[in-house]
N, C-alpha and C positions, 0 to 999 in steps of 0.2 A: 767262416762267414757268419759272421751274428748280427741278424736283422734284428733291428731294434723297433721301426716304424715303416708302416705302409700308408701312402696315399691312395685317394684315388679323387679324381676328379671328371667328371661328365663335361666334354665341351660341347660348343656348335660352332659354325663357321658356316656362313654362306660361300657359295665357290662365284669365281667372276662371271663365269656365263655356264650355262647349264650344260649338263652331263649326258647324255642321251643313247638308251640305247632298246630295244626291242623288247627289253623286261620292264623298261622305267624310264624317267628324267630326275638326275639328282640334281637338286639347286641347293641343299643345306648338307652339311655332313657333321654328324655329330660323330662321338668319337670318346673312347678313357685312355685315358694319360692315367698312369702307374708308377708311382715313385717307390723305390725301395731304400730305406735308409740302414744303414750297420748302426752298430754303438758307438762308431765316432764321426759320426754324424756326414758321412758319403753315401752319396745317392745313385742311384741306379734311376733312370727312368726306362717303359717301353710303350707302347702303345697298343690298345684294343682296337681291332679294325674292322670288326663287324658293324653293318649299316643299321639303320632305324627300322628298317625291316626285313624280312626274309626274302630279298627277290635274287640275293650271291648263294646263300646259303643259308641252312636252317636260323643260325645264329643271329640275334638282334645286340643293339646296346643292353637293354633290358639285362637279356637272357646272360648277356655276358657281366654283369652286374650282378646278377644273382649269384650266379658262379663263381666268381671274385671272391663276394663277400662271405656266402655262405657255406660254402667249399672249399674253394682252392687254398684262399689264404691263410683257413685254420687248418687243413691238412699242412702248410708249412712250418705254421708255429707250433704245429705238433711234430712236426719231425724237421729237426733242424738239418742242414746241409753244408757240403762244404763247398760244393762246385756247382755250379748251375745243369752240369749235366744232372746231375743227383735230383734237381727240379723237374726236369721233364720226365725222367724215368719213376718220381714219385708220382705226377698229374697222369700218367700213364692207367692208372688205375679208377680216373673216370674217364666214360666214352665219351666219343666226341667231343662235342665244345671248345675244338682247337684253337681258334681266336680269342678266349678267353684266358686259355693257358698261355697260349704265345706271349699275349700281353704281360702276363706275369713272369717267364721263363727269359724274356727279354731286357726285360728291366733288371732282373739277376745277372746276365749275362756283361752289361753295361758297369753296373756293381762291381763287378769280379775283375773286368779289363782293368777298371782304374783304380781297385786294391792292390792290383797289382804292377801297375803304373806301365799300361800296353794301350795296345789300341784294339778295338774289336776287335776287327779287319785281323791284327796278328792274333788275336787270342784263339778264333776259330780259323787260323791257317791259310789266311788271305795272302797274295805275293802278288797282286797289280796294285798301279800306283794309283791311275786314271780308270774307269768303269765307263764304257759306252754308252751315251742314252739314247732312250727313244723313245716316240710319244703316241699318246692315243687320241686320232682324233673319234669324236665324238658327234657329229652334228647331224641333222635332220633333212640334209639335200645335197647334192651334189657340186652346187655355187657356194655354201659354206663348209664344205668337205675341203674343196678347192684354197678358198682364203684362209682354213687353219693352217694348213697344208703349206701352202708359199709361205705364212709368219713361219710356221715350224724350224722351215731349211730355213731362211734367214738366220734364225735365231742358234742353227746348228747341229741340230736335231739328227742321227744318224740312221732313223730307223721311222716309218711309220705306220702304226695300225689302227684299220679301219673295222667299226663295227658294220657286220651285215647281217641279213635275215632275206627271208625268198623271197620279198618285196621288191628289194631294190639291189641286189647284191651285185648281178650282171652286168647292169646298166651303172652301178656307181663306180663299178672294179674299171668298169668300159671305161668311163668319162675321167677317172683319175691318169690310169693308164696310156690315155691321146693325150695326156698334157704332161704325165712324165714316167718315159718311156721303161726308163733305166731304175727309178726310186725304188730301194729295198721295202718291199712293203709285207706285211701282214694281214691276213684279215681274222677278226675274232667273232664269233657267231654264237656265242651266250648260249648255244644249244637248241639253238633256232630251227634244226632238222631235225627229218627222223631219214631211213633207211630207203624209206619212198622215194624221197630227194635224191637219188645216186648221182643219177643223171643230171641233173642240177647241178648238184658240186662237181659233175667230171668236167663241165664245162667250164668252170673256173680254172682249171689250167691253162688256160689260155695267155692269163695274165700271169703266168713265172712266179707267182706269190714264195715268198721265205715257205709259209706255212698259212695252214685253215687250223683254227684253236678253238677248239669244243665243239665239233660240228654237231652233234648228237648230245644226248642226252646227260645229265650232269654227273648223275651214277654209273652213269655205262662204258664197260671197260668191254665188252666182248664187242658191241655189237659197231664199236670204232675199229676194231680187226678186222671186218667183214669191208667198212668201209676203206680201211687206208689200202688192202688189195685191188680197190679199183682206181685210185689216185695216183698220179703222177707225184701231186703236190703233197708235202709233209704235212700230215696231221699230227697236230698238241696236244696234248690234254694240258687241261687246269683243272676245273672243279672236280675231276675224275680222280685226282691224285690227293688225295687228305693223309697217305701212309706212305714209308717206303715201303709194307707187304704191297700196296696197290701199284708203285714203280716196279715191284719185281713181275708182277702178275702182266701189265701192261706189256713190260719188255717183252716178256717170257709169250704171250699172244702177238706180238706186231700191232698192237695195238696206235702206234706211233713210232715216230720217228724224232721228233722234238718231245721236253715236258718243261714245262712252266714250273715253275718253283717260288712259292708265297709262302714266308713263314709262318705269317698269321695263318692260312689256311691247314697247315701240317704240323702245325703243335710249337713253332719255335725253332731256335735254330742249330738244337742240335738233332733235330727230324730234317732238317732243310739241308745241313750238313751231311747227313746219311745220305740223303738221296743225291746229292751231287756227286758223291766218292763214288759211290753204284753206278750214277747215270758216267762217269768218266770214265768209269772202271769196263763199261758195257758200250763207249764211245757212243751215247744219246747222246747230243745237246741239248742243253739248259741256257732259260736265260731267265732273270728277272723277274716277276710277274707284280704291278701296281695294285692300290686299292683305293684311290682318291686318298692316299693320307695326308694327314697332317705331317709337321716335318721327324720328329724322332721316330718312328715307321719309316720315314726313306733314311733316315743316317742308316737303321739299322740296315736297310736295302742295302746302300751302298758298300757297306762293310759284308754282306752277303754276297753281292756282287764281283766281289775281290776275289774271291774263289776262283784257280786255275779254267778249271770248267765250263765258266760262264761265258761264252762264247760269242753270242748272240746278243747285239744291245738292249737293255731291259728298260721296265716303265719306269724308269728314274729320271724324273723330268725335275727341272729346278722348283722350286718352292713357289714362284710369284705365275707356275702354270694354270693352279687352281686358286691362292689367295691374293688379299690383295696386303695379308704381314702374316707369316706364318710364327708357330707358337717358339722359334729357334734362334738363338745365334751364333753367326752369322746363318743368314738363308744358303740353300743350298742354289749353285749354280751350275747353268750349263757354260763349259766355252769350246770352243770349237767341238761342239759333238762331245765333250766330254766331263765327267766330274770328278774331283778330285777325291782318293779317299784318305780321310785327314790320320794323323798319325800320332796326334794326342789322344791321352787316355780315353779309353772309352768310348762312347758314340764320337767324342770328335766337335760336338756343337753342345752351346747351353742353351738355358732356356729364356726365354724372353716371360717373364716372371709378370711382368703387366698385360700383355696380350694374352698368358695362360688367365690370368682373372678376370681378365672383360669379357671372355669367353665361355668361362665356364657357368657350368647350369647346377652342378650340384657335386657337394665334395662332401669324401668321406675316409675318416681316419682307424686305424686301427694298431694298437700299440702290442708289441709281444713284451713278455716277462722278461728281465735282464738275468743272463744267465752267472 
């Protein structure tokens, strides 16, 4: 693998109606798209999925920018690679700032399927053809909880999750629940409790939920043990899981019963890859987990998704869920509940080269030595 040229480019994208949820409202989503190019001029892209500010996680654009530039990507062209696994187990060696490596180790990954003329999906040992989606709605009451909710199933949607906090959780779980009775639902809680809350959340069993995802605190792996012993309902973790030590740790406590799996948040996808073979190996379900991305962060979803394991429909909603042309072609779709995962090299979609430029905010090149 001889990387010849990296890009990098800062987008922004306004989303069609806003985001919402107990930490924030996102109405703009910026976002780095990561080109990596060989010496005969094939490209790899990935994407960096850390927000504008720190309300997911420590990581910003910024912060993932720096790291990029000033880190990650001369730690590469100081030590050349042949496999992209060799990329993650190099960025291993700085902490944290997993979404800034993801971005990079992704876009290697992309690279390598179509040097070697595969599809992601088979390069990391994918065997579904189709991946389930499901979506999140997002909204600020329970009358537009309801109207995303109907477009949703229309549109095919096989799964849906609601965000709550101890405002409104009961009374919106209530009011979705009297109108459909049966719908596989989630609810996601950003980490909206503490321990106090028990009783709170035991009464959420009421409503048969898939799972409660994050009910506690974003670091906290013990004190979800303490809680998933008084639940009926399966508790997730997401932001709890940045490592497969923290899947072992988690399992190894009962911390859960489900785990979320974001590559961006766990370094990439041969960390996302570990924890799935573990989470299958230890029969936890996994499913998917979204980030408002843009579209080459969900090709790469859906090629993660592909994964035996994934059982559970994940945030892989077509393209036109948040924009209104996203930066790929073709866009990704749902149809009947489902998307397809493509079996052309590599991510499987190109890039829509005009929409990446009217979008972006600032680009920045850097050339390695030809060897």
């Amino acid at each position: 693998m001889n990387i010849a040229h990296i890009k990098l480019n800062v987008i922004s994208m306004p989303l069609k109606s806003p985001f919402h949820t107990h930490l924030g409202t996102v109405t703009e989503r910026e976002g780095i798209i990561i080109e990596v190019i060989d010496s005969d001029g094939v490209s790899g892209y990935g994407e960096g999925v850390a927000f504008s500010t720190p309300w997911y996680t420590e990581e910003t654009v910024k912060t993932s920018l720096h790291l990029l530039e000033d880190i990650l990507i001369p730690l590469l062209r100081n030590n050349p690679i042949t496999h992209p696994e060799e990329a993650a187990i190099l960025f291993n060696s700085i902490r944290r700032n997993n979404m800034a490596k993801a971005g990079l180790e992704m876009a290697i990954w992309d690279l390598h399927a179509k040097r070697n003329s595969v599809s992601l999906s088979a390069s990391i040992g994918g065997s579904r053809r189709k991946v389930a989606s499901g979506v999140v709605v997002a909204a600020n009451s329970l009358s537009s909880s309801l109207k995303q909710i109907e477009k949703y199933l229309e549109e095919g949607y096989q799964r849906i999750k609601v965000k709550i906090n101890p405002q409104q959780d009961y009374s919106l779980l209530d009011g979705i629940r009297r109108h459909y009775p049966e719908l596989p639902i989630m609810a996601d809680a950003n980490s909206a409790y503490t321990l106090k809350d028990t009783e709170r959340l035991k009464a959420l069993d009421d409503f048969n939920l898939l799972m409660i995802e994050q009910p506690l605190a974003s670091d906290d792996i013990i004190q979800h043990s303490l809680l998933q012993k008084e639940l009926k309902t399966p508790i997730c973790l997401d932001e709890s899981i940045v490592s497969f030590v923290d899947v072992k740790n988690a399992i190894d406590l009962g911390s859960c019963k489900i785990i979320n799996i974001k590559a961006g948040r766990v370094g990439g996808l041969y960390e996302a890859k570990r924890i799935h073979d573990y989470c299958l190996e230890k029969k936890i379900a996994v499913w998917c987990g979204g980030m408002i991305e843009f579209g080459i962060s969900r090709a790469h979803n859906i090629a993660l998704a592909s994964l035996p394991g994934f059982t559970i429909p994940g945030d892989i909603s077509a393209s036109n869920r948040f924009w209104e042309e996203d930066i790929i072609t073709p866009e990704v779709k749902v149809e009947n509940g489902l998307v397809t995962v493509p079996d052309t090299p590599g991510i499987g979609f190109g890039i829509n080269k005009k929409r990446l430029k009217e979008t972006t905010l600032l680009e920045k090149s850097f050339k390695f030595e030809k060897k």
